[in-house]
ROKOL-424746 format. One record per residue: residue number from 1; x, y, z of N, C-alpha, C in turn. Coordinates in steps of 0.001 Angstrom, whole numbers, plus 500000, padded with zeros to 6 digits. Layout:
NUM; X; Y; Z; X; Y; Z; X; Y; Z
...
This chain:
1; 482245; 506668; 490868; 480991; 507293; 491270; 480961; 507584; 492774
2; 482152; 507047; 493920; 482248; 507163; 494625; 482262; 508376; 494723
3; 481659; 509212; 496303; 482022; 510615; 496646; 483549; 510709; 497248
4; 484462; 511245; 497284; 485610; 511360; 497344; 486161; 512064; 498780
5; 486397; 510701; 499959; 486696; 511435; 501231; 487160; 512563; 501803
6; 486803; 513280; 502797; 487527; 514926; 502968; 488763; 514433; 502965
7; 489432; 515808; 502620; 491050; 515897; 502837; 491564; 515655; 504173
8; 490845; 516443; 504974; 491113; 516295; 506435; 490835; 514842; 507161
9; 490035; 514054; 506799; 489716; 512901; 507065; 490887; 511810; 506926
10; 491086; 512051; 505321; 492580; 511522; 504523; 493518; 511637; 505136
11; 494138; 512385; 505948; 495506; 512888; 506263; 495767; 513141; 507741
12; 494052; 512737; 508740; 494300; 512762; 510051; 493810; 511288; 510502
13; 493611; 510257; 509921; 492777; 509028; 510204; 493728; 508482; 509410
14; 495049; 507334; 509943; 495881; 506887; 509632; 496363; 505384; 509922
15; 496835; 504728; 508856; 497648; 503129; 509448; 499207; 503495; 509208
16; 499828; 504201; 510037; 501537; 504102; 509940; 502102; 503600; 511173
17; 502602; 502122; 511684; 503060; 502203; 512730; 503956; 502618; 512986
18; 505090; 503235; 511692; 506677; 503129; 512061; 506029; 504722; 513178
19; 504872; 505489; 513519; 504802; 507210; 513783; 503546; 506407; 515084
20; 503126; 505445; 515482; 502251; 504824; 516483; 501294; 504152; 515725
21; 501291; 503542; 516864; 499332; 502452; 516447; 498091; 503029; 516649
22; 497835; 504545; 517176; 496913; 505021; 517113; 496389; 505923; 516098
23; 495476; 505815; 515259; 495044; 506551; 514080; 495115; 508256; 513836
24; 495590; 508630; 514755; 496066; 509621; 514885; 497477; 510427; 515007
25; 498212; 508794; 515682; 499361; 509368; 515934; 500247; 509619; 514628
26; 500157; 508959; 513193; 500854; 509544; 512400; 500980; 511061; 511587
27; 499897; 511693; 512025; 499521; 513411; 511385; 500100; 514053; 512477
28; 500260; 513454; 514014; 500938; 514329; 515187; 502287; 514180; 515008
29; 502731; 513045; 514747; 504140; 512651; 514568; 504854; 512438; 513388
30; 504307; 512566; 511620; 505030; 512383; 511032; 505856; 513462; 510680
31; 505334; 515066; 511147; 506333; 516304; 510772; 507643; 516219; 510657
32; 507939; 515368; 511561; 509996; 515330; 511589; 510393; 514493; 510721
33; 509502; 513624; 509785; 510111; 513124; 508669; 510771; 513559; 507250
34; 511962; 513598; 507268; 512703; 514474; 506304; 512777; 513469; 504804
35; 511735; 514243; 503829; 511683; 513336; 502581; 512635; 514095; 501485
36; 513257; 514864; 501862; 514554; 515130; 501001; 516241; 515677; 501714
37; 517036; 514738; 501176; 517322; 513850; 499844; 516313; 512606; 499936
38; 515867; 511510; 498724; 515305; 510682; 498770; 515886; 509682; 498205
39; 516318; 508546; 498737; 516958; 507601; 497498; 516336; 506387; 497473
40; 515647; 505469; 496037; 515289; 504179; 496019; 515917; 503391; 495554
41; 516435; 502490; 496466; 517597; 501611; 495393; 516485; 500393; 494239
42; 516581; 499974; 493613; 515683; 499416; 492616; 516946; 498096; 492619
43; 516820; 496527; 492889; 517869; 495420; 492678; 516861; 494275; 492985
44; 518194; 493598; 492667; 517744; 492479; 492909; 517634; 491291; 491246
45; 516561; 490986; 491201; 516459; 489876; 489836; 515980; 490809; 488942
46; 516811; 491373; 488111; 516689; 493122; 487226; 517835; 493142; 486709
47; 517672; 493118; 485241; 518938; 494038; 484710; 519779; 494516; 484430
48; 518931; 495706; 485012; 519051; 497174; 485339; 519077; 497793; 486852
49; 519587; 497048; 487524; 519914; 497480; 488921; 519958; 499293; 489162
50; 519740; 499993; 489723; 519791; 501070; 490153; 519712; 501824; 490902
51; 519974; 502889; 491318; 519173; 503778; 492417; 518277; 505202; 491861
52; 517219; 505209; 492432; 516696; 506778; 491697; 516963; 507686; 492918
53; 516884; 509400; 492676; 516575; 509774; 493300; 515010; 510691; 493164
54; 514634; 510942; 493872; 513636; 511777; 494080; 512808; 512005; 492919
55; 513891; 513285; 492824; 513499; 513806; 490664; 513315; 513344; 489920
56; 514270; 511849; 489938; 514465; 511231; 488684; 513169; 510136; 488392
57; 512576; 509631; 489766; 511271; 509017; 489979; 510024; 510269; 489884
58; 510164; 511832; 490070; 509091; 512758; 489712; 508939; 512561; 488133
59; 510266; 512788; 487382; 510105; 512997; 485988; 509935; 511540; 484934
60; 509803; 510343; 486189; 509817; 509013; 484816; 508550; 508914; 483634
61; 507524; 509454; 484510; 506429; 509120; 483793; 505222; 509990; 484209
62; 504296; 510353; 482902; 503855; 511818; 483445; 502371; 511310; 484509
63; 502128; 512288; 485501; 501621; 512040; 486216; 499820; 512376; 485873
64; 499346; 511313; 486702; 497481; 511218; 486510; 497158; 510753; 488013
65; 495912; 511277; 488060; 495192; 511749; 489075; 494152; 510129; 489205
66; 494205; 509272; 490308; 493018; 507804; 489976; 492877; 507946; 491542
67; 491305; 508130; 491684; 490980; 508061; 492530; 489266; 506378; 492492
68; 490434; 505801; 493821; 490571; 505069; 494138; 489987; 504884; 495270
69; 489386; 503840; 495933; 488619; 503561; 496972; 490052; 502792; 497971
70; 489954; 502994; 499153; 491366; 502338; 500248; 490530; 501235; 500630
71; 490471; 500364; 501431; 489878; 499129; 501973; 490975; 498637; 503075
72; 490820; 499091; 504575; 491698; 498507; 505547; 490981; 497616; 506153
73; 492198; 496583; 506541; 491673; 495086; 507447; 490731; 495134; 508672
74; 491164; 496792; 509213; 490309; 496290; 510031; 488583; 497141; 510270
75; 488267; 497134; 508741; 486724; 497703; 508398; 486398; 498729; 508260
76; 487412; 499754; 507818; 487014; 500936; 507299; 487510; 501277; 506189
77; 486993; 502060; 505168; 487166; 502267; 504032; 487235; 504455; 503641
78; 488166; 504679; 502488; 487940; 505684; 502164; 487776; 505726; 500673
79; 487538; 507036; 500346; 487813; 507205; 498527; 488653; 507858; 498333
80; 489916; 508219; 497786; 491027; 509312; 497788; 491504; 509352; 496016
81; 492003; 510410; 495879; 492287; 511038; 495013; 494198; 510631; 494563
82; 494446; 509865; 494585; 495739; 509718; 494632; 496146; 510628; 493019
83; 497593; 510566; 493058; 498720; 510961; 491939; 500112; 510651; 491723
84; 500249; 509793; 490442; 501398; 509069; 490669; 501002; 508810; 488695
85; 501659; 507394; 488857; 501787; 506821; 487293; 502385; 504926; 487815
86; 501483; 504324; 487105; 501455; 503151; 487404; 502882; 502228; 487625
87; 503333; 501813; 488123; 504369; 501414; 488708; 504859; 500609; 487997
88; 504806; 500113; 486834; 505175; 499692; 485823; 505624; 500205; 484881
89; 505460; 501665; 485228; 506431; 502241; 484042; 507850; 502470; 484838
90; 508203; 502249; 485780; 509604; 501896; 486457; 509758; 500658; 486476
91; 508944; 499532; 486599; 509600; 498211; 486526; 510056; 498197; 485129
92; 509741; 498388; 483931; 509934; 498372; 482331; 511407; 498400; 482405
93; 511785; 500122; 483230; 512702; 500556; 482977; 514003; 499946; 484006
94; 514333; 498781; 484340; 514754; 498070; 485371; 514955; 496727; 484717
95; 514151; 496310; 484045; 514217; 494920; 482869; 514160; 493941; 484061
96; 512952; 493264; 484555; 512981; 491922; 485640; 513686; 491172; 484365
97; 514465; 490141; 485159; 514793; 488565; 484622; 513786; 488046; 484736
98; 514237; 486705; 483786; 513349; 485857; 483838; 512655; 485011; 485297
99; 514077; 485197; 486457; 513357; 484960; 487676; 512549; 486027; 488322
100; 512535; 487065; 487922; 511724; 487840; 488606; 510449; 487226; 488857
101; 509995; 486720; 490304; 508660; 486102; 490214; 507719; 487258; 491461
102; 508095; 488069; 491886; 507537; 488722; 493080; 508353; 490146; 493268
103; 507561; 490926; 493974; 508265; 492354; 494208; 508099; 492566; 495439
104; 509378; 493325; 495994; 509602; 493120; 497667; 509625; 494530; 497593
105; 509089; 495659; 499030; 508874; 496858; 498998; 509311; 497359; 500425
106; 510806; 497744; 500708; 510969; 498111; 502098; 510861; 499688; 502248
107; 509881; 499720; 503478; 509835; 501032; 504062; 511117; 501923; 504702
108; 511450; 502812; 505200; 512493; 503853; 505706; 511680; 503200; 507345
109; 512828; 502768; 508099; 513398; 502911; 509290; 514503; 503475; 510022
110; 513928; 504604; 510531; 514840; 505717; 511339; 514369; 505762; 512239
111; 514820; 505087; 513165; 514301; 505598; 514576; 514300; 507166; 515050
112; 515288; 507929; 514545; 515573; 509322; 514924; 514421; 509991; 514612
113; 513832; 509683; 513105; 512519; 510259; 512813; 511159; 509514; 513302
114; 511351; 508186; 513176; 509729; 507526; 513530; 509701; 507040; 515123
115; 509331; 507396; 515892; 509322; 507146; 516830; 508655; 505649; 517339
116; 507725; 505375; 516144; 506834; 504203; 516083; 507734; 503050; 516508
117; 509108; 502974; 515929; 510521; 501929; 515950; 510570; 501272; 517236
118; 510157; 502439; 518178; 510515; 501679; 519668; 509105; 500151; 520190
119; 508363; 500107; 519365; 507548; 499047; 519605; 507767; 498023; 519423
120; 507576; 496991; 519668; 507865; 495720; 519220; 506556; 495144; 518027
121; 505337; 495679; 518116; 504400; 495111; 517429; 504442; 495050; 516090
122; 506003; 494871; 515493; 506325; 494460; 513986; 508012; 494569; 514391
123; 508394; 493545; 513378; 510031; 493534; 513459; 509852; 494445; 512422
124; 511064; 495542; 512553; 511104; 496557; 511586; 512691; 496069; 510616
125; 512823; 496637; 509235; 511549; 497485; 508570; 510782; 496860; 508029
126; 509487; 497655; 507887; 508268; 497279; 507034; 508529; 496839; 505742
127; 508274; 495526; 505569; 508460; 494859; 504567; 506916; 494501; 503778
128; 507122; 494495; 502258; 505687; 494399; 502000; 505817; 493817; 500324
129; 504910; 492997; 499866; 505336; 492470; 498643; 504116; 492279; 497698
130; 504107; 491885; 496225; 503620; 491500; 495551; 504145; 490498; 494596
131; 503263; 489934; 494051; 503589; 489067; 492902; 503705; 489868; 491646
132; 504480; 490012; 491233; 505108; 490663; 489553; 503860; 490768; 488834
133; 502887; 489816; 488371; 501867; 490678; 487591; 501102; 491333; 488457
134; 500623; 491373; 489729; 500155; 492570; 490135; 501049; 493365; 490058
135; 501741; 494052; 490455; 502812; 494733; 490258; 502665; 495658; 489387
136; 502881; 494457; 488102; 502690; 495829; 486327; 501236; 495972; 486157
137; 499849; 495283; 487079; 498659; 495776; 486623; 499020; 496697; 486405
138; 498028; 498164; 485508; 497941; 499149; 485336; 497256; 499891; 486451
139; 496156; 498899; 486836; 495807; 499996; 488339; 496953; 500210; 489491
140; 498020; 499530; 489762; 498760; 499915; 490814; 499378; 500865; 490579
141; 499328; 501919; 491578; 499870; 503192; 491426; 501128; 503410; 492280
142; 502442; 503939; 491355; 503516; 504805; 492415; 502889; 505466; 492514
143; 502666; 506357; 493747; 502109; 507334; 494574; 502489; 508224; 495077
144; 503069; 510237; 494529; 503441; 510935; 495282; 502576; 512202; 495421
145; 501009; 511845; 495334; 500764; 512988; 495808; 499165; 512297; 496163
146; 498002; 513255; 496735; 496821; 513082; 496812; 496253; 514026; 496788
147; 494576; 514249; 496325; 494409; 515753; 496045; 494527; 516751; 495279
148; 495660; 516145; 494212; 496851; 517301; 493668; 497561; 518020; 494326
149; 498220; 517429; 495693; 498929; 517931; 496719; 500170; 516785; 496677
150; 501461; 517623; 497031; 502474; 516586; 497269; 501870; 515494; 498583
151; 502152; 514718; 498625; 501415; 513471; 499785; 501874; 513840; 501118
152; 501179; 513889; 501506; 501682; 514340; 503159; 502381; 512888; 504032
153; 503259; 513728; 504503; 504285; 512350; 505400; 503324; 511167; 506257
154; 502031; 511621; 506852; 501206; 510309; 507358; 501056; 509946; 506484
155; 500928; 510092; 505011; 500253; 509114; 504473; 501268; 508172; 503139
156; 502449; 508623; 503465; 503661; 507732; 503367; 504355; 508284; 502223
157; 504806; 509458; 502562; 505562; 510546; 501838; 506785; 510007; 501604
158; 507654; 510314; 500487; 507804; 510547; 499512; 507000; 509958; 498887
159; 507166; 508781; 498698; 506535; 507689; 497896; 505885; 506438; 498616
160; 504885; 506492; 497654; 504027; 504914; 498175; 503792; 503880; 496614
161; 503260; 502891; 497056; 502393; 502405; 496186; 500809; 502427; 496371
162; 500250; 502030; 496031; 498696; 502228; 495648; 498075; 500454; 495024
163; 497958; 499833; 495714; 497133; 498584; 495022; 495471; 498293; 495464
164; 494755; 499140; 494883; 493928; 499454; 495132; 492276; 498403; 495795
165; 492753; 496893; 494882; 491440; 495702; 494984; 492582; 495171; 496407
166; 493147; 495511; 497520; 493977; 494731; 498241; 494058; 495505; 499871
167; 493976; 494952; 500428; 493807; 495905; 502293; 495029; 496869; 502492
168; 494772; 497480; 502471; 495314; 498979; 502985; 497003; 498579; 503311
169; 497276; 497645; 503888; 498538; 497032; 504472; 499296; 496818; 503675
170; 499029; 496244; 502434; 499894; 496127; 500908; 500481; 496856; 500358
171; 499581; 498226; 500515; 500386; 499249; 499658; 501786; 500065; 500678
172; 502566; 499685; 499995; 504204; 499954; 501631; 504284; 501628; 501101
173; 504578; 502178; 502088; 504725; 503449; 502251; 506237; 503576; 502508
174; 506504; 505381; 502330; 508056; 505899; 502502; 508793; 504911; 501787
175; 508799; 504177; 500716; 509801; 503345; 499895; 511043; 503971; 499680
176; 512199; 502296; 500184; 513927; 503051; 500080; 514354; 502266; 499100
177; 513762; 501032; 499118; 514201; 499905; 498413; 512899; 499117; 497779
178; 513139; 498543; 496505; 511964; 497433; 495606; 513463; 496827; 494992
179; 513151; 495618; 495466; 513732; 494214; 495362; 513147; 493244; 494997
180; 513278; 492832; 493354; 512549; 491647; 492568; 513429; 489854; 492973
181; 512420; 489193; 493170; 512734; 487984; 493784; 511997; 486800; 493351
182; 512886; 486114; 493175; 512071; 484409; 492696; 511195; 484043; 493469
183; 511836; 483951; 494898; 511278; 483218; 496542; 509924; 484963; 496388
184; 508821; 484027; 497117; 507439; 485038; 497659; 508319; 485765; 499125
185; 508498; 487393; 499150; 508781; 487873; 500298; 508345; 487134; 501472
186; 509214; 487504; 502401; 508357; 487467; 503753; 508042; 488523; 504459
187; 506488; 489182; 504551; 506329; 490084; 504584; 505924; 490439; 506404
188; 506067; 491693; 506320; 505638; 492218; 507865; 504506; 491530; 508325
189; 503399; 491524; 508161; 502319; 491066; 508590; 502257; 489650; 508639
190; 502284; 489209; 507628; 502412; 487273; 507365; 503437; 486925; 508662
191; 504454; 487738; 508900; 505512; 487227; 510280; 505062; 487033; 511649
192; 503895; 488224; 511240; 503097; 489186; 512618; 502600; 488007; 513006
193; 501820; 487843; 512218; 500315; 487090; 512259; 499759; 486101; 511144
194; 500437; 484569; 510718; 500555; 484167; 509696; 499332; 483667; 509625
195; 498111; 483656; 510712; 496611; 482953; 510499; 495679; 484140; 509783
196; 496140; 484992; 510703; 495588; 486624; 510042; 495865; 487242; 508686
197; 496801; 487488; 508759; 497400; 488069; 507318; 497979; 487065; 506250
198; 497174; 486950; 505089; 498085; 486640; 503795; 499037; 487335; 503411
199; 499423; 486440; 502311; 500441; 487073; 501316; 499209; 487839; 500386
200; 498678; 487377; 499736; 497712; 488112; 499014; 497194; 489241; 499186
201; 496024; 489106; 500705; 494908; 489701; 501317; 494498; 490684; 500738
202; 493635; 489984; 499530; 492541; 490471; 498735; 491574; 491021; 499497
203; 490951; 492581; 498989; 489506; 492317; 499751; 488509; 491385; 499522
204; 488146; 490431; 499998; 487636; 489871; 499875; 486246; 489363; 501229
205; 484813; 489947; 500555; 483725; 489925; 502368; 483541; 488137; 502221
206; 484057; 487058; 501650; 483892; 486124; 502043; 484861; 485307; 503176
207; 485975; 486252; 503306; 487230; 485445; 503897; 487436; 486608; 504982
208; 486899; 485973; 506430; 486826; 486860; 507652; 488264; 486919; 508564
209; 488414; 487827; 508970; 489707; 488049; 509821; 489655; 487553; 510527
210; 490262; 486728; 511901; 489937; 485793; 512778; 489257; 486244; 513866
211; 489107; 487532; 513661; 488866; 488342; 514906; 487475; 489540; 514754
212; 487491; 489456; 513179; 485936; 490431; 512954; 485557; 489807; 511425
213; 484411; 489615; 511223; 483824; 489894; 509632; 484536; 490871; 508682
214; 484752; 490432; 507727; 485459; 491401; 506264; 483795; 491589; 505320
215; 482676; 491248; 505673; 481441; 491153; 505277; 481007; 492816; 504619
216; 481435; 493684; 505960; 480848; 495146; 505724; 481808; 496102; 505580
217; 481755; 497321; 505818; 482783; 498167; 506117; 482355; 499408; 506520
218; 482562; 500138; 507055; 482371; 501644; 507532; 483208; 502692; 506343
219; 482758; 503327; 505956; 483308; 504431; 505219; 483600; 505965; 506068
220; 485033; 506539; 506333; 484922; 507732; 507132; 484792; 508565; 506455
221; 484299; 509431; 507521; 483734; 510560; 507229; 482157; 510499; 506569
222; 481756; 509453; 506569; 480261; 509255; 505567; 479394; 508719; 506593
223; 479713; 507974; 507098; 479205; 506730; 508056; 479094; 507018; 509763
224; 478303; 507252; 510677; 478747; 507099; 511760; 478661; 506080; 512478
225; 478788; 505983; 513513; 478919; 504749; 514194; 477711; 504245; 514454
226; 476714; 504596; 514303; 475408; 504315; 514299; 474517; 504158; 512872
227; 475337; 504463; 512086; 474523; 504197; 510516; 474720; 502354; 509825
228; 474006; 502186; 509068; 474564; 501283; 508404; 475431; 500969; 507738
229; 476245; 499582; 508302; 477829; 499414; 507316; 477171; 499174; 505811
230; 478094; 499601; 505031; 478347; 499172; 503589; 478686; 497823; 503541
231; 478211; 497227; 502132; 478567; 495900; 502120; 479694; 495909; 501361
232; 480967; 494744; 502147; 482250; 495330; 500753; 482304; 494243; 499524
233; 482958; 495181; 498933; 482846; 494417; 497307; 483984; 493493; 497274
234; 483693; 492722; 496301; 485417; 491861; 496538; 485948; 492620; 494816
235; 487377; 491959; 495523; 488419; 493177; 495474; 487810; 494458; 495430
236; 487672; 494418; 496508; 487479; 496509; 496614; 486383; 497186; 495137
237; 485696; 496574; 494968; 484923; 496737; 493404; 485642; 496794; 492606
238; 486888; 496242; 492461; 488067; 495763; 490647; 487813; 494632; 490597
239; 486565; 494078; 490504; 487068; 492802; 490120; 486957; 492264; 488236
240; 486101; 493253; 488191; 486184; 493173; 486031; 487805; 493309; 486088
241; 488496; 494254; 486490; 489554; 494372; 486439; 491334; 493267; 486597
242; 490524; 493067; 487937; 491762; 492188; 488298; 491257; 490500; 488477
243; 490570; 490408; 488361; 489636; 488961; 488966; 490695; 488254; 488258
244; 490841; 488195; 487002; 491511; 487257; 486039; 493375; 486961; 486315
245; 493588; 487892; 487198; 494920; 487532; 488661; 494728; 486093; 488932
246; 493674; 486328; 489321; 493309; 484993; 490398; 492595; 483685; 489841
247; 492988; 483109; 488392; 491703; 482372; 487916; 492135; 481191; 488423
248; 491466; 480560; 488831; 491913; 478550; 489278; 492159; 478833; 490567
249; 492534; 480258; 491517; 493173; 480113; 492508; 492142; 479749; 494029
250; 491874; 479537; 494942; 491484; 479393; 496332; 491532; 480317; 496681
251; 490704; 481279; 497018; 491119; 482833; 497120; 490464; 482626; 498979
252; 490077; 481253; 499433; 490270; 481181; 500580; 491155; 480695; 501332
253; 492083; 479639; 500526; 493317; 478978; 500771; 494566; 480345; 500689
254; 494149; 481036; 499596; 495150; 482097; 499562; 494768; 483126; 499782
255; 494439; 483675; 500919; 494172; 484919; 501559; 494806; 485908; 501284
């Protein structure tokens, strides 16, 4: 029922550091990112070890349009239109082992293309993970387009994922590699900042960032800086959906 953020909003108001830390700098700087050839190697506790390319991840599974609300850490929110097919219809086809307990998601580091590389404010590459049943939920989306547009390089072209009840930071963009693993990744952020960032980091407005309230959120393009914040939902309003992830768990112990 959400109204569905402008396009222009979507695709110039950005979190990519490998292209800068300023919300802008990834729509100025991601042009020189070359998303073909594309290759994902798929290993690890699987199978079916593999690599796809490009095509072979366009044609796995037919594509649908879920538009989805974003939720970033640090209090703003959009609604977007993503296009993809739930990311479980490639794990199927990969067969986890029985250790498969978690899914590891590395981003493309090229310094030649991302200029972002020269920072220190993350050891690169962007590493990013889940636990295996999130993973095959049905709401998590592979992600190659928005709009009904191929996905534009800020917003983590070729391919992304999409985990929609979870902060903006989860879902890893430009994917080269998904690597299934017993051991919980160690992910970019948790390294960054292990008081700040979970492994989890559910939306959740009861469990505050150390540094601002997760209570409200600003919506762009809707909201100005002078209107009233929105109150956020936990998990991002999935929680009929996904709540049952989390039953018995400390969802303040496990951020």
């Amino acid at each position: 029922m959400d109204k569905p953020t402008r396009y222009e909003d979507v695709t110039s108001y950005n979190n990519y550091y490998e292209f800068g830390t300023d919300k802008s700098d990834p729509a100025r700087h991601a042009g020189r990112l070359k998303t073909r050839p594309w290759t994902v190697a798929v290993d690890g506790e699987v199978a079916r070890p593999r690599s796809f390319d490009l095509d072979e991840l366009l044609a796995l599974a037919p594509m649908e349009e879920r538009i989805y609300r974003l939720r970033c850490v640090e209090g703003w929110s959009m609604v977007i239109p993503w296009v993809g097919y739930p990311l479980a219809e490639l794990i199927r086809r990969v067969a986890p082992t029985g250790n498969a307990k978690f899914v590891e998601f590395t981003t493309l580091a090229d310094r030649a293309q991302m200029p972002g590389l020269a920072s220190s404010v993350l050891d690169w590459p962007y590493v990013e993970g889940l636990r295996l049943d999130e993973a095959m939920h049905p709401l998590t989306l592979l992600c190659f387009g928005l709009y009904g547009e191929v996905l534009p390089n800020q917003n983590g072209a070729p391919l992304r994922v999409v985990v929609p009840w979870k902060y903006g930071f989860k879902s890893g963009k430009s994917i080269v590699r998904i690597r299934f693993t017993e051991k919980m990744p160690r992910t970019s952020w948790t390294l960054a900042g292990p008081q700040e960032y979970g492994f989890y980091s559910n939306v959740n407005p009861g469990v505050d960032h150390p540094r601002w309230s997760q209570a409200t959120e600003r919506r762009i393009g809707e909201d100005g800086l002078l209107q009233k914040k929105r109150p956020t939902l936990m998990f991002n309003g999935y929680e009929a959906q996904v709540g049952q992830l989390y039953t018995g768990m400390d969802l303040k112990k496990f951020y």
